[in-house]
Each structure stands twice: as C-alpha cells, then as structure tokens.
N, C-alpha and C positions, 0 to 999 in steps of 0.2 A: 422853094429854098428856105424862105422865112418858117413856115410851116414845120419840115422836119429840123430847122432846130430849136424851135420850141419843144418836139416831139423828142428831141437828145435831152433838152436841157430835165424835162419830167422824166424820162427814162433814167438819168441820174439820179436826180432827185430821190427817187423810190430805191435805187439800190441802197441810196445813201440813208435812206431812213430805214429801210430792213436789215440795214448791218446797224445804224447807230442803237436798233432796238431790239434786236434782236434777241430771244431767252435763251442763257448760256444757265440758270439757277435759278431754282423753283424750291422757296422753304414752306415747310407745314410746318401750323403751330395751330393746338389747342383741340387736337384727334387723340382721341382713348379709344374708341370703339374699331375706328376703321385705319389699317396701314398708311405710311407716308404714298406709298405706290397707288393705293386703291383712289384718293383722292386726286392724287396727280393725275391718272387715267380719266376720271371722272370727268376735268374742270380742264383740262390741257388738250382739248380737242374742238375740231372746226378749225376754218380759214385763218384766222387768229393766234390761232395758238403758238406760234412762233414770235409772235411781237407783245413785246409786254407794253407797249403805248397803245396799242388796240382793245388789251385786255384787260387793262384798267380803264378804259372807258367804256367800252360795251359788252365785257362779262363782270362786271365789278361786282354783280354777286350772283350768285347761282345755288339755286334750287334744285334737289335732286329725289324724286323719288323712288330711286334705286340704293339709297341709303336715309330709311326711315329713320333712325337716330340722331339725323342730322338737322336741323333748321334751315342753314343758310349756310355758304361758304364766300366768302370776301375774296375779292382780290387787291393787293396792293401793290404799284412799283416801286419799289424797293431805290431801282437804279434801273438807268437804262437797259441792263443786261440782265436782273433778277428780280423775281417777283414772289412775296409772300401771301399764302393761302393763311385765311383763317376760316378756321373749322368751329362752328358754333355750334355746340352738341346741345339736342336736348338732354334737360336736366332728371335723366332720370332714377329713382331711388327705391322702387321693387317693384314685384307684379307678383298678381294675384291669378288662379289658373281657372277660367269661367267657362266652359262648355269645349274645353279640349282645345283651349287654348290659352296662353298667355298675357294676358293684358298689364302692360307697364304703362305705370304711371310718375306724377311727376310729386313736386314738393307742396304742392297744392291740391293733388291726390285726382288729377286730370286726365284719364288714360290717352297716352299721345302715341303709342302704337302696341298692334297686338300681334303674334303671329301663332302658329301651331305648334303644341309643345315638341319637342323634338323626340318622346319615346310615343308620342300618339302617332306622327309623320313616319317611325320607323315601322311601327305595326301596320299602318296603313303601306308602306310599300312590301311588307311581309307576305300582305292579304294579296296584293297585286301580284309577286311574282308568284304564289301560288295556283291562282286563281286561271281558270280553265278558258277563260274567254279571251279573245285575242283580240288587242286596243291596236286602231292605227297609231301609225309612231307619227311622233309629234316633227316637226318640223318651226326648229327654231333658227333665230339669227344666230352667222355664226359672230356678227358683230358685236351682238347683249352680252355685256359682262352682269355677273350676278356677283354682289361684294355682300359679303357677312360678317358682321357686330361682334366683335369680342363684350359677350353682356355676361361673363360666369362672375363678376363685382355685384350683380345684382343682387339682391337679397330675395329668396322667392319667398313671399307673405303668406300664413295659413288664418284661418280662424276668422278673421274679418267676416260679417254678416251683410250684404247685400243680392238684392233682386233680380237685378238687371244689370249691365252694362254698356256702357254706349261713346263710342269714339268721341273724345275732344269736351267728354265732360266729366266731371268728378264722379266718382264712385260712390254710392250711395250710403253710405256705414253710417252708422249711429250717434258715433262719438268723432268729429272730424281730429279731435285732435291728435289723435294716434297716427297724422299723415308725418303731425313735428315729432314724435316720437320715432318713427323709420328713417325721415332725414337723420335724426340725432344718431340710431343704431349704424346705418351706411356709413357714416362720417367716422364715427370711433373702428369699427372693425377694419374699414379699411385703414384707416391710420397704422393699428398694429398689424396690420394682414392676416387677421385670424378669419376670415369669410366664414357664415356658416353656414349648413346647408338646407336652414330653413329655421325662418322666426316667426315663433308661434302664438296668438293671442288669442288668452282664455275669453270668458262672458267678461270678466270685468276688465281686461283689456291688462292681464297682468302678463310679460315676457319671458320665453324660451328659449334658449338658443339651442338647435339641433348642430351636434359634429357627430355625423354617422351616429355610433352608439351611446352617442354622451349627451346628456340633457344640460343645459343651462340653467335652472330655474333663476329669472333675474327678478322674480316680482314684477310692482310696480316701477312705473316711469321715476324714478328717483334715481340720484347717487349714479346715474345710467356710468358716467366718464369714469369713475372711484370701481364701478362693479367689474367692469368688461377690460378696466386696465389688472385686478386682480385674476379675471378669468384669461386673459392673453400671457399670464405668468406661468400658471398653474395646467394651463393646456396641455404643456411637452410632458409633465411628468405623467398625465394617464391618458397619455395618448394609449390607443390598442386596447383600453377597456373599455366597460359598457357598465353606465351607471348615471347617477343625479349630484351634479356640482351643485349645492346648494345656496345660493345667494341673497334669495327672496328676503330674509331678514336683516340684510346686511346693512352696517349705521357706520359711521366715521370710528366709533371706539371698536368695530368687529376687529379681534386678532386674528384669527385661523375660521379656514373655510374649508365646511366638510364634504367629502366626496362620501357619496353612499354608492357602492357598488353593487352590482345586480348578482343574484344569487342565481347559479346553474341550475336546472331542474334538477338533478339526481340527486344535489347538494340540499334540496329542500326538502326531496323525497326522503332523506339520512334526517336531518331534522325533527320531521313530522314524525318519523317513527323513533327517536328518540324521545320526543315528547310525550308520546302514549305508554314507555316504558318508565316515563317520572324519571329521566336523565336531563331533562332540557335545562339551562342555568341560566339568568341573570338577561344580560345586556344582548340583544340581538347583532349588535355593528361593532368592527371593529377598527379602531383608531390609528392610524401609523402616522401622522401628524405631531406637530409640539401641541401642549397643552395650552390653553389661553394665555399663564403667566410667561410661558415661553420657557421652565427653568424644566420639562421633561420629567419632574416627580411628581408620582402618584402622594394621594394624601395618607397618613399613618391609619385611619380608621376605614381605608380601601381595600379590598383583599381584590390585587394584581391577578389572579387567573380570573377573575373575571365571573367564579361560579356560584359567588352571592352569599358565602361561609366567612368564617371567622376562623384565626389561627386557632391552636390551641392555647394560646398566651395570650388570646388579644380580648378583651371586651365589645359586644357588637355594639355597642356604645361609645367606643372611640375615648372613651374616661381613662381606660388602666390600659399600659403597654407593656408586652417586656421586649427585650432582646431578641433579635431575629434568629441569635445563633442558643436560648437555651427556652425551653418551655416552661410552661404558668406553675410550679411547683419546682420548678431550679435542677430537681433530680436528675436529668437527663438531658443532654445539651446534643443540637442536632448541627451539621454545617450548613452554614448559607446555602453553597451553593445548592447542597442538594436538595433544599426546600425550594429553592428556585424550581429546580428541574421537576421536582414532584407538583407545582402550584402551574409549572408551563410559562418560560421566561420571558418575562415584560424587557421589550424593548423602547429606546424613546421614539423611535420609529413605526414601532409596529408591535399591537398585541394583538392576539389572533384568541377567538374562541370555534373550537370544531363546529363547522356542517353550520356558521351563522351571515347574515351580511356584512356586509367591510363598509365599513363609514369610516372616510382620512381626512385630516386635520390638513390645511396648508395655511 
C-alpha cells in the first residue's frame, strides 16, 4: 500500500516535469553556413530531446562531425518551454585548391577543413556512370542525414606558393601576412556583396579581383576599403564586358578610374592591317568617362578624333588658335558641325577610335 503510493506520487511527479519542461521552441542563432532546420535535426534528437531541462544539462554543447564548418553548438534554456542553439561557426575566410581539392582556411591561415572540389567530384561521377565495370551498391543508413555548407561567400584564393598541406595547421606561404590581407578582402566584399569569383596574387603579393571577364587590378594591400568601395560602384555599369578595371595606382586624390576593355580578335586583325597600310593613329583606348577635372573638355591644343593631326587653323603647338567655324587664312569658313562629323564626334561620354581598345573613365 505504502509502496504504490510512493509509486503514484513519482508517476506524478515525472508527468509534472515532462509537461513543466517540455520544448514547445527551439531558436538558432549564429548559423550562415547551415539552415535553421539542418541544425535543429542535428542537436534535437535522443531521449532528451523533448525536455529542455535535460538538454541543457546534458547536451549543453554538441559536437558534430556531419557539419565541418561548425565548432560547437550550445544549448541554452531560454524558459521552461524554449531553448536557444548557438551555432559557433568556424571562422572561415578562403581556400586555396591543393590536389583536387579545397582546403579552407581560417584568419590565422590554419586549414580547418577540406573537401573535393565540386567540378572534380562531378567528373569523377561522369567516369563512373560511364565506366563498364559494375560497383556493388552501397548500402547506407536510411537514418544519416548529410547537411551541406552554404560556402559560395568564400573567396577561392589563387597564386599563393606553398608545398604541402596539412589539416589543423597553417599554410605554408612566404609572406603570412596576406592571411590579414584576405580577412580584410572577405570582410569589404561582403559588406557590399560584390563576391568575386577568385582573388588573385601576383609574386609580390599585389590583388585581383576576378568577375567572370572583368579583371580587378587592385595592386597592393593599401586604400583596400577606398578601392573595392570604388570598384562596388563601378561594377553594374560594365557588367557583360570583358576587360581590366584598373585600380593598382589609385591614391586618395585618384578622380576617375579606367576601364581598358579587351579588344575582339577580328577587331585586332582590322588594326594590324591598318597599321601595315600607314592608317593606324595616335591613342590606342578609348575614353567614355569624365576627364580628371570633371568639366568633360578636351584641351584647345587636342585634336578630338583622336588621329594625332592638327586642324588646318590650329598650330601643333597649341600657341595660335583660330575659330572652329573659319580656317587659318579667314578665306573660307567651314560649320562646326560638319567638322565635327568629318574629325568623328567627341562625346563627354564616349570617344571612339576605329578597330582600337576602349579604356573608360569612371
């Protein structure tokens, strides 16, 4: 008698603490890489997982090696009915591609995971479904979830010089300091969400940014915040072309940054045989930018087509001027305009010379 109601009074008991504690909300905080659901799945299972007074004390933090990215996840009770995950990502800020595979590293340049590039893994299943020989089928749990990294924020790193690579230790490169130089790049692009899709370093450790066909040149490590806030400006207008934003020399007094655009093959081939016929002129690039002073004029001692002549009024000396509208002898007075059309009309946007490269002012 005494016995079953001690046996009532614990049978109470335990309902009373599975409903006082029960998880009605589960918040994530501090996941980029992995879904709110992928973690929940993760850290919200076993006998426990219904009580959040069980689960802050004996899963209060969890280790996962089904999400490399991740360090550690926390649990905290919030309240008796909800519990907050914290998600401690590792810090990581590029990777470099070492025997057909990926190695990311962190801000101390520490490679903390690696895996198979994803166009090598494709070719490798390419070869397999081709391939004449017949693999027993694998036999997996149907209860292993596989959860995959949102890591396209990465910056994939080229040019770096090292030997070897080795899990959970720094990267062997020359110059460490180009690890604070990729934090500093990760940090600015993302801020303006211009990602690119690969930053390149020369022998002396000077910056590119790759956007498909558009080169960066950013130099050296300087002015990094001052260059990349001009190159996040400048981006939409040439977007869909294929050329060299040129930055490398840029200083706090730089006003306009020039875009040299890449010249077609056929358009070189027209060129090169214009050049053999003694027609080729002057300036190889063309400007569609403002000028430095910003006010869009050419200077009076310029001749505007670009093909390296002097009016017939003009001194190539820039000393004597006349009148646009009459010639060096008064005799014969011609129109503006149609000297325009005959010289090929200078825009403040755009002057063009036939069959040459395009270098733009912004």
């Amino acid at each position: 008698m005494i016995l079953g109601g001690i046996l009532l009074v614990l049978l109470i008991g335990v309902i009373v603490f599975l409903a006082v504690f029960h998880v009605e909300e589960v918040e994530v905080v501090g996941n980029t890489r992995y879904t709110t659901e992928d973690v929940q799945a993760e850290v919200l299972k076993g006998p426990f997982a219904a009580n959040s007074f069980l689960m802050s004390v004996f899963r209060k933090k969890t280790q996962t090696e089904k999400m490399p990215f991740v360090s550690s996840i926390e649990v905290e009770m919030v309240s008796s009915h909800k519990l907050r995950l914290h998600v401690n990502e590792k810090q990581v800020i590029g990777y470099v591609r070492y025997l057909d595979c990926n190695m990311y590293f962190d801000k101390d340049g520490i490679v903390v995971e690696s895996e198979v590039a994803p166009e090598v893994s494709d070719v490798i299943q390419a070869e397999d479904t081709d391939a004449d020989v017949v693999e027993p089928e694998e036999i997996r749990d149907e209860n292993e979830t596989t959860y995959h990294a949102a890591v396209t924020d990465i910056p994939f790193i080229t040019g770096l010089k090292f030997g070897h690579v080795v899990m959970d230790e720094k990267l062997p490169v020359e110059n460490e300091s180009v690890f604070n130089t990729v934090l500093g790049i990760a940090r600015i692009v993302d801020k303006y969400e211009i990602q690119p899709d690969r930053v390149e370093f020369d022998d002396v450790y000077n910056i590119t940014l790759h956007y498909g066909d558009i080169r960066v040149t950013l130099g050296p490590d300087t002015l990094l915040e001052e260059k990349i806030t001009r190159v996040a400006a400048i981006l939409p207008k040439i977007s869909g072309k294929s050329g060299v934003l040129h930055l490398e020399d840029y200083s706090k007094d730089t006003v306009n940054i020039i875009f040299t655009e890449d010249v077609p093959e056929e358009d070189t081939d027209v060129r090169d045989q214009e050049d053999s016929q003694g027609d080729a002129s002057g300036d190889d690039s063309q400007s569609f930018g403002e000028d430095a002073s910003g006010d869009g004029e050419t200077d009076s001692g310029e001749d505007v087509s670009g093909d390296g002549e002097t009016g017939p009024g003009e001194d190539a000396s820039g000393d004597e001027k006349t009148n646009s509208g009459e010639d060096a002898s008064g005799d014969e007075e011609t129109d503006s305009e149609t000297d325009r059309s005959d010289t090929g009309e200078t825009d403040s946007r755009n002057m063009e010379t036939d069959g040459d490269d395009k270098g733009s002012g912004y």
